[in-house]
N, C-alpha and C positions, 0 to 999 in steps of 0.2 A: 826574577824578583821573588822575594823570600814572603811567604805568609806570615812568618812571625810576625808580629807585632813588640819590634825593636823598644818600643816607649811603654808599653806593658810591664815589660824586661827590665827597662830598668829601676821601674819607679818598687818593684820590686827589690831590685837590687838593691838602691839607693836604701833601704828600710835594713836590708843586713849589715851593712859597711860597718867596720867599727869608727865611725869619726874620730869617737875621742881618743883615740891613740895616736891624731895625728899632734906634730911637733908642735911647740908654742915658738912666735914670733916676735922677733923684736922688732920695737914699734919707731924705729931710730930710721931715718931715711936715706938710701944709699947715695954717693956719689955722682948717679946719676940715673934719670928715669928709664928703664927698660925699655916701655915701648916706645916713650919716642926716640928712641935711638936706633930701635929696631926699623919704623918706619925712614926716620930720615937716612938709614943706611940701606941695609938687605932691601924696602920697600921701592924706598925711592931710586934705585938702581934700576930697579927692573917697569916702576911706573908709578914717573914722579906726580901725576893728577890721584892717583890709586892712594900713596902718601898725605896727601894734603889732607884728602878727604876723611882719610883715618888720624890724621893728627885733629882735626876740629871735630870728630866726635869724641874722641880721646879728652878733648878740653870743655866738653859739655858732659862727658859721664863724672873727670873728674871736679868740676866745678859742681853738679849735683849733688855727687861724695862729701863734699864742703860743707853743703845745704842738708844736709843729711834728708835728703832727698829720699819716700820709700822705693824702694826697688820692687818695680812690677814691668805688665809688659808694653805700656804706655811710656814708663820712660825710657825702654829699650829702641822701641819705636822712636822716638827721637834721636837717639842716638844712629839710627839704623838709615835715617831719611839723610843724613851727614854722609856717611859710609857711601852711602849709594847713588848719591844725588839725587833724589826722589821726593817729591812731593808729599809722598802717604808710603807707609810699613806697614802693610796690614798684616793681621794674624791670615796664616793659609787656610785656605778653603778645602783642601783635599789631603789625603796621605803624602806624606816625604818620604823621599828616600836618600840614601848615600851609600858611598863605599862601593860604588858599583851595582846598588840595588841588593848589597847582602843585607843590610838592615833598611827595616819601613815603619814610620813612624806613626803611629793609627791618629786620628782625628774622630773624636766622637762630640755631643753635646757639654759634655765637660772639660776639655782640654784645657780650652782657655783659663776656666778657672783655677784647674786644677796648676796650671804652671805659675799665676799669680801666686796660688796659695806655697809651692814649691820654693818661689823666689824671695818671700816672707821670711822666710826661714834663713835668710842671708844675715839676717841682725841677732839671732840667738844667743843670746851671751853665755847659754850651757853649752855649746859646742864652740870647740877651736876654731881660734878665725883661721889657720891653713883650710881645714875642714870645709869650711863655710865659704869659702872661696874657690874648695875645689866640686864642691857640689854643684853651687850656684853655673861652674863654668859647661860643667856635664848638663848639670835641668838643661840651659841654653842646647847645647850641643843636642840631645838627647828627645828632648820635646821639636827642636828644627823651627820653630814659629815664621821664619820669613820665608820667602820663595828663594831670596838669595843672602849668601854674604853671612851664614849664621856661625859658623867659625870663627869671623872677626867678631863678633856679637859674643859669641861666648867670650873670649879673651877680654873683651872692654868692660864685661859684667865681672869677669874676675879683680882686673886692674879697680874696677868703679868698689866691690867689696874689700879690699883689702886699703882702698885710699881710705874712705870711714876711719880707719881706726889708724890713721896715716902709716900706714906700710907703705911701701912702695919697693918693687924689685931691682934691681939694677940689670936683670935680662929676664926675656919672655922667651927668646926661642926656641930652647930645650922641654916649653908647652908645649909644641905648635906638632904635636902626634897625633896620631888616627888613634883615637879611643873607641872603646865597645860598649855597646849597652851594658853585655852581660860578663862584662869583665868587675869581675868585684874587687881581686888584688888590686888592679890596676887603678879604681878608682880611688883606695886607699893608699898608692903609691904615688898619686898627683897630690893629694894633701903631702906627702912626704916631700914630692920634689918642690914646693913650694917653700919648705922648710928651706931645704937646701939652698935654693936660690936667692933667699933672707937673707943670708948669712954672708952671701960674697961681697967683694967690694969693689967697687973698680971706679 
């Protein structure tokens, strides 16, 4: 298990990135919804209760997006009790880790805030909404808040930022990588591929 403190890492990171160089989106909506086509296909192949459960948080984050609902970590938690079947999403009590324990996510008396205040920053109308969509999906990723399931969590907070301003992709899959804290290309490379995947049509 690695001492770093993976969420240190990136909340550093995340302050160098050049956002604003990510591409601008068009706000036109594609042919058909990304993820739920993801879940009703690749998902639901492999486990169609796993499916279900991610399409009705999928229709509570975007239904929120509608409501222009603020983004924190109460309504992720909602979204998170869907995903899971669970009664209650709480914020974790202790360190996370992933990747096989190469990165660990510290938990101090601020965390919590500090990701509220993190997820804030999703509606900034100075920064690109690719940007803003691919931060919001790293904060998620990166901070780890639930004990399970925070990879589907990141993705529904991207899906949930980019519906706002009615985006919508027409595929997520080419998200769905192992990202690093302390990859700084790479985070300015998810606002890029967010672009790219605007753009297709199917």
């Amino acid at each position: 298990m690695t001492a770093t403190d993976s969420l240190a890492v990136w909340l550093r990171v995340r302050r160098e990135v050049d956002w604003q160089g990510a591409p601008a989106l068009r706000r036109v909506p594609p042919g058909r919804d990304g993820f739920r086509s993801w879940c009703e296909e690749s998902v639901r192949r492999h486990d169609p209760v796993r499916a279900e459960r991610l399409l009705a948080a999928h229709a509570l984050a975007r239904g929120d997006a509608a409501r222009r609902a603020p983004l924190d970590f109460a309504l992720l938690a909602g979204w998170q009790r869907e995903v899971l079947a669970a009664t209650a999403a709480p914020f974790r009590v202790g360190d996370a880790y992933a990747k096989a324990g190469r990165e660990r996510y510290g938990l101090t008396s601020r965390t919590r805030a500090d990701f509220d205040s993190c997820l804030c920053e999703a509606t900034d109308p100075d920064v690109p909404l690719a940007a803003r969509a691919a931060r919001a999906y790293l904060d998620v990723a990166f901070f780890h808040p639930f004990a399970d399931g925070n990879a589907r969590a990141a993705l529904l907070t991207l899906v949930h930022v980019l519906a706002r301003e009615g985006v919508v992709l027409p595929e997520v899959g080419p998200l769905q990588i192992a990202r690093y804290a302390d990859d700084r290309a790479g985070a300015a490379d998810l606002a890029v591929l967010i672009g790219v995947l605007n753009r297709r049509r199917h």
